[in-house]
mmCIF entry with sequence, helices, sheets and N, C-alpha, C, O atoms, coordinates in Angstrom:
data_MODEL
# 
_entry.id   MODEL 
# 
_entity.id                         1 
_entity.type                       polymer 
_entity.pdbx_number_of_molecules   1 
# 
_entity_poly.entity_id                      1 
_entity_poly.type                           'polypeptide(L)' 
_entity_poly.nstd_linkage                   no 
_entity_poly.nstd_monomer                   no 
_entity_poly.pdbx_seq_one_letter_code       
;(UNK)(UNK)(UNK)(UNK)(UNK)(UNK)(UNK)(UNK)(UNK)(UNK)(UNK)(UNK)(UNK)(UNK)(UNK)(UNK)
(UNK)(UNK)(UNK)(UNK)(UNK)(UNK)(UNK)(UNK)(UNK)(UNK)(UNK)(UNK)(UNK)(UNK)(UNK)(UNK)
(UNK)(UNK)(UNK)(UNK)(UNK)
;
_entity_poly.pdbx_seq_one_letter_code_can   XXXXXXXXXXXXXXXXXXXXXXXXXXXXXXXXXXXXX 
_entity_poly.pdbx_strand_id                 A 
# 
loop_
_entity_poly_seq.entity_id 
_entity_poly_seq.num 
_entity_poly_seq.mon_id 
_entity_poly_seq.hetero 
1 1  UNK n 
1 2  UNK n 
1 3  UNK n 
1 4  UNK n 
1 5  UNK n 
1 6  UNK n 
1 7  UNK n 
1 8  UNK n 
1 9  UNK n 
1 10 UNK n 
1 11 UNK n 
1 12 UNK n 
1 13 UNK n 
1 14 UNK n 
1 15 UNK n 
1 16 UNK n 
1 17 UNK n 
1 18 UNK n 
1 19 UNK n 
1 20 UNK n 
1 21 UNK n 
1 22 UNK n 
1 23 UNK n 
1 24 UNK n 
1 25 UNK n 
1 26 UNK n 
1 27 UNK n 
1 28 UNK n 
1 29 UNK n 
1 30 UNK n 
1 31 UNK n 
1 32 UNK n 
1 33 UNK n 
1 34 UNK n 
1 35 UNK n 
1 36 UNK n 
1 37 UNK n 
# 
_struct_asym.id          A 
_struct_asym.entity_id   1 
# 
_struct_conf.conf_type_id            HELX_P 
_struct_conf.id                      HELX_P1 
_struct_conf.pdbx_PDB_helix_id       AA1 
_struct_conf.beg_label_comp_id       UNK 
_struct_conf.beg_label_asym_id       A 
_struct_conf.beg_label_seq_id        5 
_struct_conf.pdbx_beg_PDB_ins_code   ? 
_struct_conf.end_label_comp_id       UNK 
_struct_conf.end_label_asym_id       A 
_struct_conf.end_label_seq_id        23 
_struct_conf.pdbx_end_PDB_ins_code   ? 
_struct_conf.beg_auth_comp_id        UNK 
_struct_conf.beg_auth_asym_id        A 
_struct_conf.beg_auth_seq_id         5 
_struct_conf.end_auth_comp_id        UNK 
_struct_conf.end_auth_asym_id        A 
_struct_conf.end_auth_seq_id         23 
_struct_conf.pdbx_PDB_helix_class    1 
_struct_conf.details                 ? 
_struct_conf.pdbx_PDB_helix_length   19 
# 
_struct_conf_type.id          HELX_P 
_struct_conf_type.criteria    ? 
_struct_conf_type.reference   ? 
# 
loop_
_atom_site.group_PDB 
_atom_site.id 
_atom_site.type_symbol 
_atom_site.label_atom_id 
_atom_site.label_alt_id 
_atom_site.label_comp_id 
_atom_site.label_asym_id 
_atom_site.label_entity_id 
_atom_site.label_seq_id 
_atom_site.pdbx_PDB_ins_code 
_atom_site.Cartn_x 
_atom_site.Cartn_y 
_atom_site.Cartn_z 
_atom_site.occupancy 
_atom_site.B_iso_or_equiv 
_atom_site.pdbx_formal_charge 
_atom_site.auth_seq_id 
_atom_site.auth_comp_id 
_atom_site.auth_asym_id 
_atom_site.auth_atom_id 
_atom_site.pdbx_PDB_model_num 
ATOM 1   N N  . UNK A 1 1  ? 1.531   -21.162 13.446  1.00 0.00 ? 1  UNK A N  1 
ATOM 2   C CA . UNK A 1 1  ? 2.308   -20.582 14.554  1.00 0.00 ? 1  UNK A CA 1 
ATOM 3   C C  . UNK A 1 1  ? 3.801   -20.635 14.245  1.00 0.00 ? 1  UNK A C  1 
ATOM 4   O O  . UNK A 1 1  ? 4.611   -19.860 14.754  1.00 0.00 ? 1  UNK A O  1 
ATOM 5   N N  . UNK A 1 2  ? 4.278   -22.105 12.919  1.00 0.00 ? 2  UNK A N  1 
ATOM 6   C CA . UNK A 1 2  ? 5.484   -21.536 13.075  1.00 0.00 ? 2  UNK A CA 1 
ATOM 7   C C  . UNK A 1 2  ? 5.926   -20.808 12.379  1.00 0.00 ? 2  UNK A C  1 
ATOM 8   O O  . UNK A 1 2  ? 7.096   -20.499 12.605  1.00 0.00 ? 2  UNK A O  1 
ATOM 9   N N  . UNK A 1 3  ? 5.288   -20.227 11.296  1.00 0.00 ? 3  UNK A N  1 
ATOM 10  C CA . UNK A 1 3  ? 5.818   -18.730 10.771  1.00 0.00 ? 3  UNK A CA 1 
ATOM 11  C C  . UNK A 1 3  ? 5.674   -17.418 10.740  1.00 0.00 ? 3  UNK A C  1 
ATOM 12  O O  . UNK A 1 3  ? 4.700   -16.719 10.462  1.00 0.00 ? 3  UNK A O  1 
ATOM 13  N N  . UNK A 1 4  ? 6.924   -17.121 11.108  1.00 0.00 ? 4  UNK A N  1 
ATOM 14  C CA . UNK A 1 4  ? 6.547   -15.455 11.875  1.00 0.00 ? 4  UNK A CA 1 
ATOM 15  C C  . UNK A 1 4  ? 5.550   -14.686 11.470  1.00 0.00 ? 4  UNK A C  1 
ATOM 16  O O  . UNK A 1 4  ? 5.008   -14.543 10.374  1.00 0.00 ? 4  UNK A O  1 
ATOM 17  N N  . UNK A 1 5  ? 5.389   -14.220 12.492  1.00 0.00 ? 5  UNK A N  1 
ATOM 18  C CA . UNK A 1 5  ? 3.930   -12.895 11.753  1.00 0.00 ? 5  UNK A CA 1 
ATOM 19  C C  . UNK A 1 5  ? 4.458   -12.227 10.691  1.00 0.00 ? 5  UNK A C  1 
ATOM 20  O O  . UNK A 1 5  ? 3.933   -12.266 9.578   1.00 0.00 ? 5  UNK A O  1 
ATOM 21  N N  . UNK A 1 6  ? 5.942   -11.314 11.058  1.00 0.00 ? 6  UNK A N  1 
ATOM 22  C CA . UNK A 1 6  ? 6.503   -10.302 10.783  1.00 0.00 ? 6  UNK A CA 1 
ATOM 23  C C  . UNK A 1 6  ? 7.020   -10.702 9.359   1.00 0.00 ? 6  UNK A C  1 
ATOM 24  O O  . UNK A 1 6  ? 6.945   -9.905  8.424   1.00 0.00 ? 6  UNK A O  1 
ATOM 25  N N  . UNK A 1 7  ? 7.606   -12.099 9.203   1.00 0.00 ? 7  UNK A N  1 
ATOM 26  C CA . UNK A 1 7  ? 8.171   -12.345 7.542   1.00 0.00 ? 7  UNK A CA 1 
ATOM 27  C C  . UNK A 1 7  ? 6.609   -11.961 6.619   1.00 0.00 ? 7  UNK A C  1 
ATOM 28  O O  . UNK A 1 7  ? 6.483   -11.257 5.617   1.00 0.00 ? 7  UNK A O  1 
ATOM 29  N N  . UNK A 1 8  ? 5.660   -12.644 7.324   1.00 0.00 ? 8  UNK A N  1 
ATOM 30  C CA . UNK A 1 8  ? 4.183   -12.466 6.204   1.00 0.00 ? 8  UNK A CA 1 
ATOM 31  C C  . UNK A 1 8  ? 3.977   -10.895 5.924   1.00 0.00 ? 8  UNK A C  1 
ATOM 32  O O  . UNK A 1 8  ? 3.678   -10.425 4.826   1.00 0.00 ? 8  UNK A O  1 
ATOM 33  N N  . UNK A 1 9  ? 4.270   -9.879  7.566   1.00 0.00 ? 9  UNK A N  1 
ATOM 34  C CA . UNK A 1 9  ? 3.808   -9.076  7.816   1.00 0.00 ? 9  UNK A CA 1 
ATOM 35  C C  . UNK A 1 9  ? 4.813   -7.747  6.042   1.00 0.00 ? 9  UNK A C  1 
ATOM 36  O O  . UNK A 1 9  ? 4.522   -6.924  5.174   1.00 0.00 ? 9  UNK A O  1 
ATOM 37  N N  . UNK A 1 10 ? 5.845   -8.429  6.560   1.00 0.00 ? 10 UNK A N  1 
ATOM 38  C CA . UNK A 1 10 ? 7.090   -8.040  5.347   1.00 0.00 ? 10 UNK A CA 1 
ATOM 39  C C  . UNK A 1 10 ? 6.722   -7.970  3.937   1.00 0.00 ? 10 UNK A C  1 
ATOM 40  O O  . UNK A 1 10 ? 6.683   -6.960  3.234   1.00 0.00 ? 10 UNK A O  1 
ATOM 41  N N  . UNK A 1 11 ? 6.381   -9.529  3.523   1.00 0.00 ? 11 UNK A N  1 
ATOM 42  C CA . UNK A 1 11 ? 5.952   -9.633  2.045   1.00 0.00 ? 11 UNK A CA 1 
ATOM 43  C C  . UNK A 1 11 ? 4.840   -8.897  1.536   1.00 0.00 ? 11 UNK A C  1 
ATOM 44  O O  . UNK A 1 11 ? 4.733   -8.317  0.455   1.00 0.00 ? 11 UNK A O  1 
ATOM 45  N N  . UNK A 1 12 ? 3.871   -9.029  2.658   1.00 0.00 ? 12 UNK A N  1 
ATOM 46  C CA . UNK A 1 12 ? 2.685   -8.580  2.175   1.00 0.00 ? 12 UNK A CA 1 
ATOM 47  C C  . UNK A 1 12 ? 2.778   -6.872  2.263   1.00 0.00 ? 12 UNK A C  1 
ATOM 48  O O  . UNK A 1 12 ? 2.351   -6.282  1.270   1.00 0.00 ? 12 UNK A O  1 
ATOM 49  N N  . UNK A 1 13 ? 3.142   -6.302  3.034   1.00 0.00 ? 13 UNK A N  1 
ATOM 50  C CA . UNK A 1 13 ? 3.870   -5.047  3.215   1.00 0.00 ? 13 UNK A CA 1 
ATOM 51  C C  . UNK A 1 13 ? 4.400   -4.544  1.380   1.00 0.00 ? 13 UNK A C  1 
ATOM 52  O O  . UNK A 1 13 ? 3.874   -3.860  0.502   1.00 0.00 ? 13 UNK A O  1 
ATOM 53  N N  . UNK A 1 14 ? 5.550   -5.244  1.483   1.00 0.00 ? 14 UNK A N  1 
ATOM 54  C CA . UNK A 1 14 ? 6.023   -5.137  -0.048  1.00 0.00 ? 14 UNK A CA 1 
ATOM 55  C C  . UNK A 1 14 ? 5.045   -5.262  -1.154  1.00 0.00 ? 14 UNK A C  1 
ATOM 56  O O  . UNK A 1 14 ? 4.663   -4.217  -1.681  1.00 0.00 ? 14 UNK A O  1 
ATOM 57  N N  . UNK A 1 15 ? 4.586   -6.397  -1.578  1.00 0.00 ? 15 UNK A N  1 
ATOM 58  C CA . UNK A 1 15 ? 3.288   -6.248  -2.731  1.00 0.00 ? 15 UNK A CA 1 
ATOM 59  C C  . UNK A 1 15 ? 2.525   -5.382  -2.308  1.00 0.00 ? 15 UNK A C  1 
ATOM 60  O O  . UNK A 1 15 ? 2.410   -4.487  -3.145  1.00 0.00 ? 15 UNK A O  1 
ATOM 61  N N  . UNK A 1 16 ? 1.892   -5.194  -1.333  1.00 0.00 ? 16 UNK A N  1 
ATOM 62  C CA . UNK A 1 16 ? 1.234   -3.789  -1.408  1.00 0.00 ? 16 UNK A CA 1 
ATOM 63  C C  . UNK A 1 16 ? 2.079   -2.380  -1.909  1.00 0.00 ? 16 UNK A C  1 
ATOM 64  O O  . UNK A 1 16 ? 1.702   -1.709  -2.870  1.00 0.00 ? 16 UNK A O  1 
ATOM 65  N N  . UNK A 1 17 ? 3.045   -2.119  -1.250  1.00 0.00 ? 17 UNK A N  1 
ATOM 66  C CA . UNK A 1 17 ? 3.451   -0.892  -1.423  1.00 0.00 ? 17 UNK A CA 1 
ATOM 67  C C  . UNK A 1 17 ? 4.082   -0.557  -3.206  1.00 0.00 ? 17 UNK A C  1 
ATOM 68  O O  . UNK A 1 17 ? 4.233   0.547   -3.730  1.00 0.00 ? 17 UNK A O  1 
ATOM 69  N N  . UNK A 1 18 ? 4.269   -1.525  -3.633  1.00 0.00 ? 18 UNK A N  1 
ATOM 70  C CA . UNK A 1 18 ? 4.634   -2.127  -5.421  1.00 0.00 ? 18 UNK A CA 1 
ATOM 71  C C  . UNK A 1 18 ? 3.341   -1.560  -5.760  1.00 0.00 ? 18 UNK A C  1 
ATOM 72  O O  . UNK A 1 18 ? 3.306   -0.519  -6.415  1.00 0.00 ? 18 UNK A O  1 
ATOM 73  N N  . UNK A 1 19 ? 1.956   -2.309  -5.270  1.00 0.00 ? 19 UNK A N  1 
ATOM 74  C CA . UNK A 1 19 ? 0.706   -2.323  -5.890  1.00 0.00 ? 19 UNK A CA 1 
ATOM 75  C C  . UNK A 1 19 ? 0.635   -0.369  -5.865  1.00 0.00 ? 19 UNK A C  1 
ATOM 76  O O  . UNK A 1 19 ? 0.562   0.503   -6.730  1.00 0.00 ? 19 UNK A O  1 
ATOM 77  N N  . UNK A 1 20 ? 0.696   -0.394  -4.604  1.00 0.00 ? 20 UNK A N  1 
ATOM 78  C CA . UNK A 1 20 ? 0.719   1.568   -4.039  1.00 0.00 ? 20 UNK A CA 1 
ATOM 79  C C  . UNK A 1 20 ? 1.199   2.501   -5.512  1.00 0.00 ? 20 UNK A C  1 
ATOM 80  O O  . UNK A 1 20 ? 0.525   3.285   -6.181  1.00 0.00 ? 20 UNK A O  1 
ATOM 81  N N  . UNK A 1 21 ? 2.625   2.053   -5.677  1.00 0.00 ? 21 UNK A N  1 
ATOM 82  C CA . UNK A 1 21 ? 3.528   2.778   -6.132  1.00 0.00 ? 21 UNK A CA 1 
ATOM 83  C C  . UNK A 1 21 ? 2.790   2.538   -8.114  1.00 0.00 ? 21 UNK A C  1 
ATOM 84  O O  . UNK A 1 21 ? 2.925   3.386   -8.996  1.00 0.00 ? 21 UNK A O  1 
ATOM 85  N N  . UNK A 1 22 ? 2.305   1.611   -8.226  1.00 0.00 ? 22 UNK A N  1 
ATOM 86  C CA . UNK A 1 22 ? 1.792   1.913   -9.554  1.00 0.00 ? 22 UNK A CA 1 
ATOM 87  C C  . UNK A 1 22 ? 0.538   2.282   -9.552  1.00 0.00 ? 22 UNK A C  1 
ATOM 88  O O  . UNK A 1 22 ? 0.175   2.681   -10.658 1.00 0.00 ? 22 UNK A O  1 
ATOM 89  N N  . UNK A 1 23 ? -0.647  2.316   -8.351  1.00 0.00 ? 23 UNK A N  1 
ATOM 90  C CA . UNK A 1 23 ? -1.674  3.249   -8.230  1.00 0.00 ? 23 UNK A CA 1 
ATOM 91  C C  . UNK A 1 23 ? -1.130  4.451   -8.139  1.00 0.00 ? 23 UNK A C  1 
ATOM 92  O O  . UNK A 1 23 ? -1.796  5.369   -8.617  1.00 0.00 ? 23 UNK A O  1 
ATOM 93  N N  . UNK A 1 24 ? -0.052  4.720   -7.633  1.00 0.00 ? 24 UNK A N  1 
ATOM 94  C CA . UNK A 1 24 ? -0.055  6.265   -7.415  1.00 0.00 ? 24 UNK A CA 1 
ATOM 95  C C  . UNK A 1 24 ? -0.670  7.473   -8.677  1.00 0.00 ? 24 UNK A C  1 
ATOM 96  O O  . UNK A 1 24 ? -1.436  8.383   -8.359  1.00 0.00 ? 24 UNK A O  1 
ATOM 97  N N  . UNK A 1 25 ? -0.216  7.281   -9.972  1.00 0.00 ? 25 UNK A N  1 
ATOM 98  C CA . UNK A 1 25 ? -0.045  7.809   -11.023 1.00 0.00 ? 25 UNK A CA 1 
ATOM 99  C C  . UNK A 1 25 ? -1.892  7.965   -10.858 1.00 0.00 ? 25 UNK A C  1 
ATOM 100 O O  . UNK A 1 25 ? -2.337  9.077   -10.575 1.00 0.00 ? 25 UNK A O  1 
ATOM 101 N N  . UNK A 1 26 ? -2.630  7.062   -11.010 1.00 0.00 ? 26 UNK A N  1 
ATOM 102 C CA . UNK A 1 26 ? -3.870  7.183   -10.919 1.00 0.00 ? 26 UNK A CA 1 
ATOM 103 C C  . UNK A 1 26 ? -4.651  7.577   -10.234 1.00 0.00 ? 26 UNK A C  1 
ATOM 104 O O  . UNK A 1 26 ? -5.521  8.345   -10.644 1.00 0.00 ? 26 UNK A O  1 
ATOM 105 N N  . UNK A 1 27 ? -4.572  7.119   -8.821  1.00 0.00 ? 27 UNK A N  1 
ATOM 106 C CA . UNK A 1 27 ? -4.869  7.920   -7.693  1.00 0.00 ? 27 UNK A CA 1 
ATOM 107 C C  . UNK A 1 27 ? -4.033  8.913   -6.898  1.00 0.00 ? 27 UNK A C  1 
ATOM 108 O O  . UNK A 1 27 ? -3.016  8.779   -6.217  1.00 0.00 ? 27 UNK A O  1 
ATOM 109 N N  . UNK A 1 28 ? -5.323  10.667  -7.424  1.00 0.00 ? 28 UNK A N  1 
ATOM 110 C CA . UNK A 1 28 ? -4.902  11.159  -6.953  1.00 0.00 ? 28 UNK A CA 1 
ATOM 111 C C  . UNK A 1 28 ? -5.226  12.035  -5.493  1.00 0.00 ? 28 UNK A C  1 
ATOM 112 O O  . UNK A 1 28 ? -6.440  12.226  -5.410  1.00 0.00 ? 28 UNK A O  1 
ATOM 113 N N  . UNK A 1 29 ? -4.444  12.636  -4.286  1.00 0.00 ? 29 UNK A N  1 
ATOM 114 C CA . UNK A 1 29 ? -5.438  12.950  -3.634  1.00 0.00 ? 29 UNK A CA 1 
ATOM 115 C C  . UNK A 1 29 ? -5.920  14.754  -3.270  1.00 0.00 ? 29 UNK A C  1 
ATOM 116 O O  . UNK A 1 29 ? -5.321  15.674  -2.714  1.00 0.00 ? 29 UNK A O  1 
ATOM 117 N N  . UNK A 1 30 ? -7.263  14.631  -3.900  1.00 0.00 ? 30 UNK A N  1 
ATOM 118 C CA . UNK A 1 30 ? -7.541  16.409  -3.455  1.00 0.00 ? 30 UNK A CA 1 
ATOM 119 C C  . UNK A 1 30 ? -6.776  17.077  -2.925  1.00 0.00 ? 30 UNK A C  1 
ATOM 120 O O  . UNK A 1 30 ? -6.664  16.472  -1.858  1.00 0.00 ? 30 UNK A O  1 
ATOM 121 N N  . UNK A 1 31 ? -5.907  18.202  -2.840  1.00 0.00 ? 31 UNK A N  1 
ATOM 122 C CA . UNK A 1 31 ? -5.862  19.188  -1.476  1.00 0.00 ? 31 UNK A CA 1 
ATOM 123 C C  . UNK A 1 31 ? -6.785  19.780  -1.391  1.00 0.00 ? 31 UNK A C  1 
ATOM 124 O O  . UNK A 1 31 ? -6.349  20.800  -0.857  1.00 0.00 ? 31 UNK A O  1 
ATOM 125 N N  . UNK A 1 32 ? -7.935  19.944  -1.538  1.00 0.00 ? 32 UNK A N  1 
ATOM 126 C CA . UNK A 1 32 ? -9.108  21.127  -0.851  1.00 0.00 ? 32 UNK A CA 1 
ATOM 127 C C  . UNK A 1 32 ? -9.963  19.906  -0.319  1.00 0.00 ? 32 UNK A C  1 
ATOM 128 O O  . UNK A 1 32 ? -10.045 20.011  0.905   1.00 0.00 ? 32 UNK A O  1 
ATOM 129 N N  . UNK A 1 33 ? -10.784 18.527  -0.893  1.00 0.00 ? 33 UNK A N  1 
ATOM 130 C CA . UNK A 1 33 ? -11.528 17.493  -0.187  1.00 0.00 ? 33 UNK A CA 1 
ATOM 131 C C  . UNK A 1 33 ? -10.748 16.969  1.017   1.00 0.00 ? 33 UNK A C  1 
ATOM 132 O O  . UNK A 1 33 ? -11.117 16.811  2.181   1.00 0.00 ? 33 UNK A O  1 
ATOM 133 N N  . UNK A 1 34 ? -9.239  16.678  0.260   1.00 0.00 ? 34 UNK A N  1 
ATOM 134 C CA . UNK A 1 34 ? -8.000  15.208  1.146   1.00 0.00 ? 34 UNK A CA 1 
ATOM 135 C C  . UNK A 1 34 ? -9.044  14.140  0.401   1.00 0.00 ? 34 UNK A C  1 
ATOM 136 O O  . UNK A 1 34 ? -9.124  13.138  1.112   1.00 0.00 ? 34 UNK A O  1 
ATOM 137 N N  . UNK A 1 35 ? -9.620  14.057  -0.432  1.00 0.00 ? 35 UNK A N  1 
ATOM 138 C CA . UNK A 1 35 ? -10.510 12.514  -0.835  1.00 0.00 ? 35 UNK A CA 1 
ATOM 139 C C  . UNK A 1 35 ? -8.740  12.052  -1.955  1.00 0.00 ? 35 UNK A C  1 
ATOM 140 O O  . UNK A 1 35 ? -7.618  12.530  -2.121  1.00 0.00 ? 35 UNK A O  1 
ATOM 141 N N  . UNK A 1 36 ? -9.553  10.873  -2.424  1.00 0.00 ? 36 UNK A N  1 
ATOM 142 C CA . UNK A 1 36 ? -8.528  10.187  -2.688  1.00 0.00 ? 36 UNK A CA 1 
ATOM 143 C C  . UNK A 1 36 ? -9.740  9.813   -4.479  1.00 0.00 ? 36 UNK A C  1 
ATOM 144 O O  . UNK A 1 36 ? -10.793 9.177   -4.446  1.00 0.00 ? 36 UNK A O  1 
ATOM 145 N N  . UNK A 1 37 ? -9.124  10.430  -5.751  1.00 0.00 ? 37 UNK A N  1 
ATOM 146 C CA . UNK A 1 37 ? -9.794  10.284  -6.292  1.00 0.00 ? 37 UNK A CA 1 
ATOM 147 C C  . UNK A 1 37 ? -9.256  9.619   -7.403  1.00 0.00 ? 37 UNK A C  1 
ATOM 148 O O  . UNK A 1 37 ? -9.986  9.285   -8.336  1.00 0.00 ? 37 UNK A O  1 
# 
């Protein structure tokens, strides 16, 4: 309880969107499905 949601909510936010940004190249997504391939 005493650490904010929002600092965790932050970090973890960040490593994901890092993780995102070097999947991107790999995953790509259809325009005719929208799948994510």
């Amino acid at each position: 309880m005493a650490v904010p949601k929002i600092k965790v909510s932050k970090a973890r936010r960040n490593s994901r969107k890092a993780n995102w940004k070097v999947s991107t190249p790999s995953v790509v997504k259809c325009p005719h499905c929208h799948e994510y391939t």
